[in-house]
N, C-alpha and C positions, 0 to 999 in steps of 0.2 A: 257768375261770381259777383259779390257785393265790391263795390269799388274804395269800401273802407278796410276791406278785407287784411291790406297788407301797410296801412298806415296805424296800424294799433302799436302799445306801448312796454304792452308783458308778456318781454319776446324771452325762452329760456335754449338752451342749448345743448341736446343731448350728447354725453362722448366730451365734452367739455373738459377733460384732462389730459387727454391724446394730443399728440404732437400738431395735429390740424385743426382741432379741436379748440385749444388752445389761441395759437395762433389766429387765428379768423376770429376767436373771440372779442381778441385786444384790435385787429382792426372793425369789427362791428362798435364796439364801445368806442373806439376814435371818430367813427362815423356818425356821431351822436344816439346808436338806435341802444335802447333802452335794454337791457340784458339782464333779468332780476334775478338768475337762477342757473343752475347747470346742472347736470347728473352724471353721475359715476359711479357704477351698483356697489363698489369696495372701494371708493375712495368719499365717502360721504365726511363732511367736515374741513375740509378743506375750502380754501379758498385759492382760487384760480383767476388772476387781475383784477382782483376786488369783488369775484362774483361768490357767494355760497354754492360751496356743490351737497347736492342731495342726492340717497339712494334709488329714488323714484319718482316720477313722476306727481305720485300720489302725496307724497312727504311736502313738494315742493307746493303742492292745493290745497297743507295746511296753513302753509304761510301766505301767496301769492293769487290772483288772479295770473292764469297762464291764455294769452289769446294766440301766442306760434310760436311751434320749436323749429329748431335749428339739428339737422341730424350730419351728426361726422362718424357717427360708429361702424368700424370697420364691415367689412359687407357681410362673413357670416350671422353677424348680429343685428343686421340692418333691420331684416324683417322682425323679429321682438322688441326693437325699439320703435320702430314704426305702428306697429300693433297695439304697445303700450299707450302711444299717444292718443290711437284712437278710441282707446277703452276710457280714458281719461278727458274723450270731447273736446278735444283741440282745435278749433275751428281751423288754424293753417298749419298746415306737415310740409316743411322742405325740407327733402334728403340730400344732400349732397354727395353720399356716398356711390363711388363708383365699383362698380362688377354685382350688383343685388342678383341670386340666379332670379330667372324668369319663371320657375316654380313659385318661389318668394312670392314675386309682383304679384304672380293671378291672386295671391290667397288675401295679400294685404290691398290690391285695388280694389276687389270685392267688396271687402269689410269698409274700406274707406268711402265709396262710392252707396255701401247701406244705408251708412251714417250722414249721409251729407257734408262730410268734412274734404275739404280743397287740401289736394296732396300736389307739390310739385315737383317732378323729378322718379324714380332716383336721377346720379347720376347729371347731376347737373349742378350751374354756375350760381342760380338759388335768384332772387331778386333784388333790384334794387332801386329804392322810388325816393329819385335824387332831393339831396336836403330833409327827407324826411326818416328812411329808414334804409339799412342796406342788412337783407336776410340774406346772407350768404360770402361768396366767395367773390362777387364783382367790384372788382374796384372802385372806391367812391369818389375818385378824381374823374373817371372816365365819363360819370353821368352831369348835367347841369340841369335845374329846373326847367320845365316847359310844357311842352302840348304833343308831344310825339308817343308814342306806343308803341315799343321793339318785343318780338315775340319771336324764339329763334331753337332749331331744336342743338345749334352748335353753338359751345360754349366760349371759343376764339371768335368764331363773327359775331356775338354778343358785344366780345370787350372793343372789336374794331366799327362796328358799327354805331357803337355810344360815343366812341372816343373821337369818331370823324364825324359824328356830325356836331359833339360838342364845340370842338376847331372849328366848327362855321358858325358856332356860336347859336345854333337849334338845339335848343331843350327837348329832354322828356318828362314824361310824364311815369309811364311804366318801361321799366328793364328787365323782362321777364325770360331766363333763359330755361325752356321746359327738357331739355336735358334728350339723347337720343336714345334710350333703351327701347327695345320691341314694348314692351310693357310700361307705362309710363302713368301718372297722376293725371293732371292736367293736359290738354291738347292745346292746338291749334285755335281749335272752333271757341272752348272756353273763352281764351284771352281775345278772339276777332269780337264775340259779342259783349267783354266785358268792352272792349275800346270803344266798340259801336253804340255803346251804351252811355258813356262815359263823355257827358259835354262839353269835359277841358279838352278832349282829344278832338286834335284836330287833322292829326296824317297816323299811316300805319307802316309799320315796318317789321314784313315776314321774311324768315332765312331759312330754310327748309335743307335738307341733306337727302341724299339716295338711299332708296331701302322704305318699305313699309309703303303705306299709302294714307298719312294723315295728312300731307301738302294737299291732295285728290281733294280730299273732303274738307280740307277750309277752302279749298277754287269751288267746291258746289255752297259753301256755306257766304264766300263773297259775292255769287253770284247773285243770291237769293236772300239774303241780309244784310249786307254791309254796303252802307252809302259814302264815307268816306275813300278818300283815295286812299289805295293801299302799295306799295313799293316792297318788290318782292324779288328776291336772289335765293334760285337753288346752288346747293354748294355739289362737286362733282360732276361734270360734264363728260369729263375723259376718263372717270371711274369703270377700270375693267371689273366684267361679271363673274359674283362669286367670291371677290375678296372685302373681307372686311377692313372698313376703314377707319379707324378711330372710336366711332360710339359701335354698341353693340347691334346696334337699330340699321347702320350704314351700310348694307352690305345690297349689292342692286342685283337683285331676286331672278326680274321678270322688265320687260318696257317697261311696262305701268310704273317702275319702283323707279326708274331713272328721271336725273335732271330735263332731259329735254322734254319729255311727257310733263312732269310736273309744271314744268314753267309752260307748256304751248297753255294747257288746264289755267293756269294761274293766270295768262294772259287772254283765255276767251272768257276770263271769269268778269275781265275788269280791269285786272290790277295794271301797274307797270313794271316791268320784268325787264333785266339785268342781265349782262352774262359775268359782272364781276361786281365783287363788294365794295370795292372802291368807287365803279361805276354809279350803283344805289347812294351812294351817300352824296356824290354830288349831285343827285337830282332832285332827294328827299325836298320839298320845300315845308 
């Protein structure tokens, strides 16, 4: 990922008249980030907090440059608005939307991952790159300017881990919560070599959950790429097998899928590993 990626300025907002949609819109505009545009396929003409709503995408690329949407649309409609945006070359897709089926994901991560277009999520808290832009649902109190890089697939240890390390008064840099669907946009590995790449960053802060095995492969991507110190909390320890837990993704399969695996991996990779969130935040430096 480009490290400009997500400080661009012609940010729109699909779903923009929805009850969530809405809302999140009037805190995104409170948050300084720049909101030119919204869509709503049968409410076009409207205005929503001062924003123009349009029937489309397309409508909205006669009037503006679009560089990221913002998706609130209810989940059976997620994946044709998600589709739309990539037909329309949208350089950033954050979906927020939670329950996308996993049929959905494969057809539109394909298509996304064709295109070269950076999708984050579904199913997740969205980003937010303090003082400059907040794409989503993260609180903009919770982040303060700095040099840290949070990458988390739970969207509560997002807001507690911005929030305590702000209280010490450590900044970030990026607050990226990639959201826990089996099926997802962005990874782990993306956001490890955008930070490692990234010369205002100077700590990392990974929060991984049971289920799936993308923690495994950012601990082989730390191993063998990342020179920065990384601080890193699996969530689930005492996660019994076979029930799912909050995201669709958390559900602890096999070993491999569980916290203790993940974090011994995370800690022969390198990093420093946690058995609580509150623990990681006091030792972030």
């Amino acid at each position: 990922m480009n490290s400009t990626i997500f400080t661009t300025k012609n940010i729109i907002v699909q779903g923009i008249t929805g009850s969530h949609g809405s809302f999140h819109t009037a805190a995104m505009l409170a948050a300084g980030t720049n909101i030119v545009a919204g869509t709503s396929p049968n409410k076009a003409g409207q205005v929503i907090n001062g924003v123009p709503v349009y029937a489309t995408i397309a409508d909205i690329q006669k009037d503006h440059t679009v560089d990221t949407t913002v998706i609130f649309v209810p989940a059976p409609f997620a994946k044709d608005a998600m589709l739309e945006a990539i037909a329309a070359k949208i350089p950033l897709i954050i979906c927020i939307t939670e329950g996308v089926p996993v049929h959905d994901m494969l057809v539109v991560k394909k298509q996304a991952d064709a295109a070269g277009i950076v999708l984050i999520g579904p199913n997740c808290p969205g980003v937010l790159v303090p003082g400059i832009n907040k794409l989503g649902i993260i609180p903009a109190n919770m982040g303060t300017p700095g040099t840290i890089g949070i990458v988390s697939r739970s969207g509560t240890l997002t807001y507690e881990a911005a929030a305590g390390l702000t209280a010490r008064s450590i900044g970030q840099k990026y607050i990226i919560g990639i959201g826990g669907d089996r099926i997802q946009g962005t990874d782990f590995v993306d956001c490890l070599e955008l930070f490692e790449n990234d010369p205002d960053i100077t700590s990392i802060v990974l929060i991984g959950e049971i289920g799936g095995t993308s923690e495994l492969k950012a601990a082989d991507y730390i191993a063998s790429h990342v020179s920065k110190p990384v601080f890193a909390y699996i969530a689930g320890h005492t996660a019994p097998k076979g029930v799912s837990l909050g995201h669709a993704g958390a559900i602890l399969g096999s070993d491999d899928e569980s916290a203790g695996i993940k974090t011994l991996a995370l800690a022969k990779a390198g990093a420093y590993t946690y058995d609580s969130i509150t623990q990681l935040i006091e030792s972030v430096k």
